[in-house]
C-alpha positions as a Markdown table, in Angstrom:
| # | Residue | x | y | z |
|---|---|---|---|---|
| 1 | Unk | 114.6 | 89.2 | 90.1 |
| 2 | Unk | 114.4 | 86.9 | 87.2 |
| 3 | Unk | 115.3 | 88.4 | 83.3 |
| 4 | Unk | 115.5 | 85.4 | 81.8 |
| 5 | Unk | 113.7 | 82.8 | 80.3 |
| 6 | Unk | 113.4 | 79.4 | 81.4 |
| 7 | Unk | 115.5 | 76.8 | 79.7 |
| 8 | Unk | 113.2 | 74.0 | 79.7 |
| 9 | Unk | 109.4 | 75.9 | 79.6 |
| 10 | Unk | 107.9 | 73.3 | 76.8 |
| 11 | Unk | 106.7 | 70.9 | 79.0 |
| 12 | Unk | 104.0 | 68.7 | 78.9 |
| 13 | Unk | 101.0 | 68.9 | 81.4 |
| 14 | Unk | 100.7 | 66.3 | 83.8 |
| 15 | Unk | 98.5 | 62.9 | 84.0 |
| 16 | Unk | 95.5 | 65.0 | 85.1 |
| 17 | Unk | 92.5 | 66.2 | 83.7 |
| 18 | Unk | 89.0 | 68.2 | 84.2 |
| 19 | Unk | 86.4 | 65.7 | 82.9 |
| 20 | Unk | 83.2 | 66.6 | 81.4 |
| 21 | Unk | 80.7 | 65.2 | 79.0 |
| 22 | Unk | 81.9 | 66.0 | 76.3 |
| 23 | Unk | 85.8 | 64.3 | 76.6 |
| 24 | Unk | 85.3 | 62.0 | 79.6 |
| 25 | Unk | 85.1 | 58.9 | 77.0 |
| 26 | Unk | 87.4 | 60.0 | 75.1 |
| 27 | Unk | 90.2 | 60.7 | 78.0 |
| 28 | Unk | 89.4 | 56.8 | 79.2 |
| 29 | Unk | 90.0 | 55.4 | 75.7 |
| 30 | Unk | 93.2 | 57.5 | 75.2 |
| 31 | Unk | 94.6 | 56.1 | 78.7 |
| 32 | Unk | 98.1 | 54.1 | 78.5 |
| 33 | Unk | 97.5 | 53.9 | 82.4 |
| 34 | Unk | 95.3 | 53.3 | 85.0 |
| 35 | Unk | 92.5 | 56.2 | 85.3 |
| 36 | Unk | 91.7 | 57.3 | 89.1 |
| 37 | Unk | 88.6 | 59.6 | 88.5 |
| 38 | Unk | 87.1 | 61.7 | 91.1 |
| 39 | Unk | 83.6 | 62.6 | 91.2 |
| 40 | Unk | 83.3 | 65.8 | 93.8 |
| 41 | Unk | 81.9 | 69.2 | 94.3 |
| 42 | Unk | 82.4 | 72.7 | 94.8 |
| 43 | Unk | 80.2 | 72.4 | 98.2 |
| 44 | Unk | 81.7 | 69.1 | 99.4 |
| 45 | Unk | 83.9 | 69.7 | 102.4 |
| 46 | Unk | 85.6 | 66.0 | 102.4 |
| 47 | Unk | 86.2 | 66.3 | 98.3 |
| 48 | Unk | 88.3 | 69.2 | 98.7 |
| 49 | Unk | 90.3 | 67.5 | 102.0 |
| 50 | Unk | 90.8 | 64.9 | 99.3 |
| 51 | Unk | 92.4 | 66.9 | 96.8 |
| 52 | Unk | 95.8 | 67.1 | 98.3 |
| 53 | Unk | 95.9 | 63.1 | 98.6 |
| 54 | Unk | 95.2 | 62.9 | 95.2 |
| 55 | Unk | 98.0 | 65.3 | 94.1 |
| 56 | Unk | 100.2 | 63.2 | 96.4 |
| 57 | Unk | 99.6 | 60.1 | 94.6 |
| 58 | Unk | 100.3 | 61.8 | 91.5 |
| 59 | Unk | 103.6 | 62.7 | 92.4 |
| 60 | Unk | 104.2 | 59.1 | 94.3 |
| 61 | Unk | 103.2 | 57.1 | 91.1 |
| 62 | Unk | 104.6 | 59.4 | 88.3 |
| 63 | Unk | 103.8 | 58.5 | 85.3 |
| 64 | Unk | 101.2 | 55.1 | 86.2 |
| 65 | Unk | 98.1 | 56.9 | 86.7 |
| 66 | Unk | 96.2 | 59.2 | 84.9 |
| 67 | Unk | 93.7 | 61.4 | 87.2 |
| 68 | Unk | 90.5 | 63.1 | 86.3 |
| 69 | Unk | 88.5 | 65.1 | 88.6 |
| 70 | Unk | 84.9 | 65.4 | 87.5 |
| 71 | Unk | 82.7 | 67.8 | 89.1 |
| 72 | Unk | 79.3 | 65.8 | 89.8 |
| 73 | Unk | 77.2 | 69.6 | 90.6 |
| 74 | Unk | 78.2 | 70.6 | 86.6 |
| 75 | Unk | 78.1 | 67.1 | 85.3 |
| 76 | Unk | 75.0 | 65.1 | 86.6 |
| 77 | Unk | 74.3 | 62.6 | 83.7 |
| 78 | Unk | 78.0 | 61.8 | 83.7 |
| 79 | Unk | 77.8 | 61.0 | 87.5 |
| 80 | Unk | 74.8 | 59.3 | 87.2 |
| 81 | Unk | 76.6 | 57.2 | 84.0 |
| 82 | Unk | 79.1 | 56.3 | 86.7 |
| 83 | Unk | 76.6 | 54.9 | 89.5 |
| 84 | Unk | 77.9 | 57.7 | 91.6 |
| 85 | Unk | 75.9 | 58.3 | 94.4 |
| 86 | Unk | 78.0 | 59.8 | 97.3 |
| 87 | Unk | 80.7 | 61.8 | 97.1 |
| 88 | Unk | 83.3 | 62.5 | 96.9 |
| 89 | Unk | 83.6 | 58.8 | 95.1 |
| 90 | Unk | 86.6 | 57.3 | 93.3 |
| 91 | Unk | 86.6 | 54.8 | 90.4 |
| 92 | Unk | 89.7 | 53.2 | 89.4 |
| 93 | Unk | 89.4 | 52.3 | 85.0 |
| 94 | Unk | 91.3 | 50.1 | 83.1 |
| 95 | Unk | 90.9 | 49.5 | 79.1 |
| 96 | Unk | 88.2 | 51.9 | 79.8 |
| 97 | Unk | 86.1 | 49.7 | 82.1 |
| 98 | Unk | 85.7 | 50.6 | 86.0 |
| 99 | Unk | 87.7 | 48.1 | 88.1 |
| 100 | Unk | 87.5 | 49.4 | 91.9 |
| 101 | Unk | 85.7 | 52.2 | 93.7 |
| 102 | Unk | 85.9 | 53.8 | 97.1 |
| 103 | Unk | 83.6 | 56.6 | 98.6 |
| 104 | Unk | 83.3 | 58.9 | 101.3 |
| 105 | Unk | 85.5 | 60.5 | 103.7 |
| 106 | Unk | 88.9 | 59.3 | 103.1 |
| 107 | Unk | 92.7 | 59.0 | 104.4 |
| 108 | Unk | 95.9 | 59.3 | 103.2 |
| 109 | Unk | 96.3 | 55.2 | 104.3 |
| 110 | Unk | 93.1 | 54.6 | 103.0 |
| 111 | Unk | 93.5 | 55.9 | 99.6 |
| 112 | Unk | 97.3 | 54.5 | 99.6 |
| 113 | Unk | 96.1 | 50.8 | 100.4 |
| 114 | Unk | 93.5 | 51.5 | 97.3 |
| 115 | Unk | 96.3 | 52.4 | 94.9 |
| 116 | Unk | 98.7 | 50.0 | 95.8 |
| 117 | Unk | 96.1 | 47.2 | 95.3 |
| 118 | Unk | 96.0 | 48.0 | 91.4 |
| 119 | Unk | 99.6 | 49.8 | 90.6 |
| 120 | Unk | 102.3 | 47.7 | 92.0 |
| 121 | Unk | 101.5 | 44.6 | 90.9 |
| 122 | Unk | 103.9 | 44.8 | 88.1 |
| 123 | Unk | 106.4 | 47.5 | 89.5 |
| 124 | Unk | 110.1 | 46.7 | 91.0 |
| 125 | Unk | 109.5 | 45.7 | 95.0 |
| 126 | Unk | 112.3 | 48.5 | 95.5 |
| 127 | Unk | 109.8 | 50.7 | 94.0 |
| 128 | Unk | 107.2 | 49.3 | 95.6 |
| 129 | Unk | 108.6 | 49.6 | 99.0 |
| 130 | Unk | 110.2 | 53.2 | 98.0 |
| 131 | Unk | 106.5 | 54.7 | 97.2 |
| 132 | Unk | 105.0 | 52.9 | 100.5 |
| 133 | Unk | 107.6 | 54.7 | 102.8 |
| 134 | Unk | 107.3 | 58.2 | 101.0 |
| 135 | Unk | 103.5 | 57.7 | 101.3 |
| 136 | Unk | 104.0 | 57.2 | 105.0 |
| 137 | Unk | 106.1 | 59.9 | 105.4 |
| 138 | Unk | 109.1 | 58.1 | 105.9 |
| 139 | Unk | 111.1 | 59.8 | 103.5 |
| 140 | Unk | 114.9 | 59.0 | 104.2 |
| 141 | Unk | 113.8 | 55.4 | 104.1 |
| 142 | Unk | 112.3 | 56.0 | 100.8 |
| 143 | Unk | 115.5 | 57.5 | 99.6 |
| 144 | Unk | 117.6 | 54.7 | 100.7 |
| 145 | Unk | 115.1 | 52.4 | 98.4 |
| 146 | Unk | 115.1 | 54.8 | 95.5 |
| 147 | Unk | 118.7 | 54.7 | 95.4 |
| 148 | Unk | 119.1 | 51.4 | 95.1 |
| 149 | Unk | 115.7 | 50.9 | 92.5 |
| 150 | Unk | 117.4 | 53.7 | 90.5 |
| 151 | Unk | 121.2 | 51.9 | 90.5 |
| 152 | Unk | 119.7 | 48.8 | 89.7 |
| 153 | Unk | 117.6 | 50.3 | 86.8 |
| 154 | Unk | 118.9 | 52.8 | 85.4 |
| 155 | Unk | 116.8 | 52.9 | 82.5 |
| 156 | Unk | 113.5 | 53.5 | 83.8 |
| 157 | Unk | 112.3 | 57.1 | 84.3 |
| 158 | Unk | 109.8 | 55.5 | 87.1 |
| 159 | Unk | 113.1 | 55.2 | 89.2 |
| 160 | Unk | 114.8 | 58.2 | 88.0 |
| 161 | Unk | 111.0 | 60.6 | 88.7 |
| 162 | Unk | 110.6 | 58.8 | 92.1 |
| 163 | Unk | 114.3 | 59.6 | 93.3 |
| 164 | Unk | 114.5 | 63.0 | 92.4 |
| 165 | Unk | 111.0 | 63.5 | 94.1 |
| 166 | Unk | 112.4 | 62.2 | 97.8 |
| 167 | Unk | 115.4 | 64.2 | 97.0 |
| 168 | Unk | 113.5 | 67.4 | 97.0 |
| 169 | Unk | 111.7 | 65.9 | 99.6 |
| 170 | Unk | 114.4 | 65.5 | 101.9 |
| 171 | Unk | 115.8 | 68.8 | 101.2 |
| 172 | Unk | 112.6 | 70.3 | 102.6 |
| 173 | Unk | 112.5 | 68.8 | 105.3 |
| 174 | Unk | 116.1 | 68.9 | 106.2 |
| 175 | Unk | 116.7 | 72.4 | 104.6 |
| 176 | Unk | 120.0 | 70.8 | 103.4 |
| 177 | Unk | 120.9 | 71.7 | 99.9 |
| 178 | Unk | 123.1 | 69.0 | 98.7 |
| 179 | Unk | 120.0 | 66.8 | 98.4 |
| 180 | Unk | 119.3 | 69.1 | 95.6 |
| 181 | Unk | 122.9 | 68.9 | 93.9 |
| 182 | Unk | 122.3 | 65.3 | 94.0 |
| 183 | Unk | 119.1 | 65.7 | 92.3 |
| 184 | Unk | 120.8 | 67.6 | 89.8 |
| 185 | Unk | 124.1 | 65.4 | 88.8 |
| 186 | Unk | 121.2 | 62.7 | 88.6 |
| 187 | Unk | 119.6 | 64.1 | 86.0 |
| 188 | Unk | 122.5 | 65.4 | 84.5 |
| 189 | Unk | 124.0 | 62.2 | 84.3 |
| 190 | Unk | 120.6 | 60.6 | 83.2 |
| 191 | Unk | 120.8 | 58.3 | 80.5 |
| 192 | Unk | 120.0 | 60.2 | 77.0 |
| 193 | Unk | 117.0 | 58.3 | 76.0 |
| 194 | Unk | 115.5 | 59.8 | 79.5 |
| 195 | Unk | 116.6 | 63.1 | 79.4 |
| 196 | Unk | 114.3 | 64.0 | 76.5 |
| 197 | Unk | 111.6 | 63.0 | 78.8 |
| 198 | Unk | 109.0 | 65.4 | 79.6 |
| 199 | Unk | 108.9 | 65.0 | 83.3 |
| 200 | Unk | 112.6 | 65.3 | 83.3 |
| 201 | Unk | 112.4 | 68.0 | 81.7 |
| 202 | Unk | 110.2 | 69.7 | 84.5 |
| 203 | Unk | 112.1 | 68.8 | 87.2 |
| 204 | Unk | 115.6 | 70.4 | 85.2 |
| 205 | Unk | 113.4 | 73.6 | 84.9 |
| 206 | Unk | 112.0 | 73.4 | 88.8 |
| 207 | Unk | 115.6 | 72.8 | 89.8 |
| 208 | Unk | 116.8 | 76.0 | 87.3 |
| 209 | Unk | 114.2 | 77.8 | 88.9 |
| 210 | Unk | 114.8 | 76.8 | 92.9 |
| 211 | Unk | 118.8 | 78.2 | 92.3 |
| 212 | Unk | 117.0 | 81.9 | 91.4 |
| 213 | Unk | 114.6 | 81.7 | 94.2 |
| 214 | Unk | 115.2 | 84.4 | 97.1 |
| 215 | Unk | 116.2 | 82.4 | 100.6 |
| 216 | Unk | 112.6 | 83.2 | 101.8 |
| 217 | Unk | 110.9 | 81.7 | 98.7 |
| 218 | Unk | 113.4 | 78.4 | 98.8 |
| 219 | Unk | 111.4 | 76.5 | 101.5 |
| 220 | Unk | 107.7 | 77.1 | 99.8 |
| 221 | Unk | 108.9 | 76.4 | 96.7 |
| 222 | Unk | 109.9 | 72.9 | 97.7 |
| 223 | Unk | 106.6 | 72.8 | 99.5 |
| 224 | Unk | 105.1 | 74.1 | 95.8 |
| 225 | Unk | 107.3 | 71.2 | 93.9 |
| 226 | Unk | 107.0 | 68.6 | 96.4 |
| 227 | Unk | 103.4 | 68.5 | 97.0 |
| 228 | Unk | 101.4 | 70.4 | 94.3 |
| 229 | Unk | 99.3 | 72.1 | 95.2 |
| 230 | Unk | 100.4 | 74.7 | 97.7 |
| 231 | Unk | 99.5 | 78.5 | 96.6 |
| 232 | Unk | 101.8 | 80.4 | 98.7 |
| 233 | Unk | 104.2 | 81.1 | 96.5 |
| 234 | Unk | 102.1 | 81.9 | 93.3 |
| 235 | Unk | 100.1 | 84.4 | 95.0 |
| 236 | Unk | 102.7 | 85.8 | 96.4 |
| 237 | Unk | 104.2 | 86.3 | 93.0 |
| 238 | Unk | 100.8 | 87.6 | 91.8 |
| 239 | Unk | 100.7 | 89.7 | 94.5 |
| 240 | Unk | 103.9 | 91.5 | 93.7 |
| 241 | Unk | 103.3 | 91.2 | 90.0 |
| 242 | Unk | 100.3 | 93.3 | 90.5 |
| 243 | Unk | 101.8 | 96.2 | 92.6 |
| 244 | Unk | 104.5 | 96.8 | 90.2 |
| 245 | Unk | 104.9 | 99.3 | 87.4 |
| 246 | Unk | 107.2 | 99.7 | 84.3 |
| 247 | Unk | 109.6 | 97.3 | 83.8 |
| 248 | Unk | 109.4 | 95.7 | 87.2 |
| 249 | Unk | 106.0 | 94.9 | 86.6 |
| 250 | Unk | 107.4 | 92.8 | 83.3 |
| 251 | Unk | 110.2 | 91.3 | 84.9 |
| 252 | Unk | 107.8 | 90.0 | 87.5 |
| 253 | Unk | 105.4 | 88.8 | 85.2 |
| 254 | Unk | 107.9 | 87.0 | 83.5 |
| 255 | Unk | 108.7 | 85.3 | 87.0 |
| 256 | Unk | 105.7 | 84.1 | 87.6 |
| 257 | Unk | 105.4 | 82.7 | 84.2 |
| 258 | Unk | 108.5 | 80.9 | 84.9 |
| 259 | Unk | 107.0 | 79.2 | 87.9 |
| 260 | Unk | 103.9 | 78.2 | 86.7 |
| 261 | Unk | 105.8 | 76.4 | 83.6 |
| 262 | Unk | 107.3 | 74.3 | 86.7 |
| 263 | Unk | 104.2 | 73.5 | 88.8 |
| 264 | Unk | 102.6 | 69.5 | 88.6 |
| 265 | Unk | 99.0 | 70.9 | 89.0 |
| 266 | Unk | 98.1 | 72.2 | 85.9 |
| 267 | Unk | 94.8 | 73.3 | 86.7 |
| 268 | Unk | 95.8 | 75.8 | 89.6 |
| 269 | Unk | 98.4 | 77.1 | 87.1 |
| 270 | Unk | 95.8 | 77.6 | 84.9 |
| 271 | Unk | 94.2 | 79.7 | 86.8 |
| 272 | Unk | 97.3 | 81.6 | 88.1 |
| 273 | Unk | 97.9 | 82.3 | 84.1 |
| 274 | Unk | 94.2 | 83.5 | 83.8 |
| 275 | Unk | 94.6 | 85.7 | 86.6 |
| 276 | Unk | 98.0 | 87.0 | 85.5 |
| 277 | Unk | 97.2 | 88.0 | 81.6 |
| 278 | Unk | 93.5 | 89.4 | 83.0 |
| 279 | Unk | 95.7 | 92.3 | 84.3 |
């Protein structure tokens, strides 16, 4: 069990928001990247299907697209503002201004041929390449690419995000820890201007918190990190939060707070947090 406290918990939230009437505008005109918003509902079986995808490409583009998710049942002028009509729909904003939409049920390849169209047009084609063939699940290829866009760039915290992502990757599904050293003595040996990056920050704090994890929390952890959104381990922790008393009940309330610092979806963690100081 965890005492301490995390050595890198300030971090920023991530490139995704809840959009309603009253800071929708305002969200598009603060933008310094694209803006994927996604109108769904609570009652819409392919919007929720589509939640995952959309965490994905948050993690496969860090830092070049800003997401927000706007529920159409809460927010009917807003969807009606938007020419929204079927959901779930997606509109792609730049300077404010809607450039691209898709609608309906969709893919993974779908949504990653709809992305690529409007964010790699100015990217490195080892990037490029790198985000294609860890969108396709083709992750060792993607860390061959990201080794060479991060050697050849050293300087840019798109390369350095992307490569510690397949690293983690690749240690999930290999369950071979010295992708995870690597990922560390990257970041370590980071250049200083990105090391007081926020994302960097997060994934030192992830990485301080995966070397406490118990061997049957290592594996959904990685899941947690690598993809988002995945509540296994959180309620689990809640879970054990709430049956303990005294000082254990602290120490694993402190735990959890530690992990929800490190999570990408800043929403679920929300509500984890919610949950966790209601009791």
């Amino acid at each position: 069990m965890i005492h301490g406290g995390s050595p890198l918990q300030d971090t920023l939230s991530a490139l995704r928001f809840q959009g309603r009437r009253d800071n929708f505008y305002a969200l598009l005109e603060s933008a310094k990247v694209p803006v994927l918003v996604e109108f769904g509902a609570t009652w819409c079986a392919p919007c929720k299907a589509l939640q995952p995808l959309l965490d994905n490409a948050l993690s496969v583009y860090p830092e070049r697209v800003m997401l927000i998710t706007v529920d159409a049942g809460a927010e009917p002028e807003l969807a009606q503002e938007q020419g929204v009509s079927t959901l779930p729909t997606v509109l792609l904003f730049r300077g404010g201004k809607v450039v691209d939409r898709i609608y309906g049920v969709l893919s993974q390849q779908q949504l990653g041929d709809f992305l690529r169209r409007h964010l790699t047009n100015h990217e490195s084609p080892l990037l490029v390449k790198a985000s294609d063939a860890l969108q396709s699940g083709q992750s060792a290829q993607a860390l061959v690419l990201c080794r060479q866009a991060y050697q050849t760039s050293p300087d840019r915290v798109e390369a350095l995000l992307l490569l510690v992502r397949v690293l983690a990757e690749r240690a999930k599904e290999t369950r071979d820890g010295a992708y995870i050293s690597e990922a560390e003595d990257v970041l370590s040996s980071s250049p200083a201007t990105l090391q007081r990056h926020p994302k960097v920050a997060q994934w030192r704090s992830r990485f301080w918190f995966l070397r406490e994890c118990a061997e049957e929390e290592y594996l959904p952890y990685l899941e947690l990190i690598t993809r988002g959104s995945s509540p296994y381990l959180p309620n689990r922790l809640l879970h054990e939060f709430m049956a303990a008393t005294g000082e254990q009940r602290q120490a694993a309330r402190t735990r959890l707070v530690q992990l929800l610092d490190t999570m990408e979806d800043r929403q679920l963690a929300s509500r984890y947090r919610r949950a966790l100081f209601s009791n």
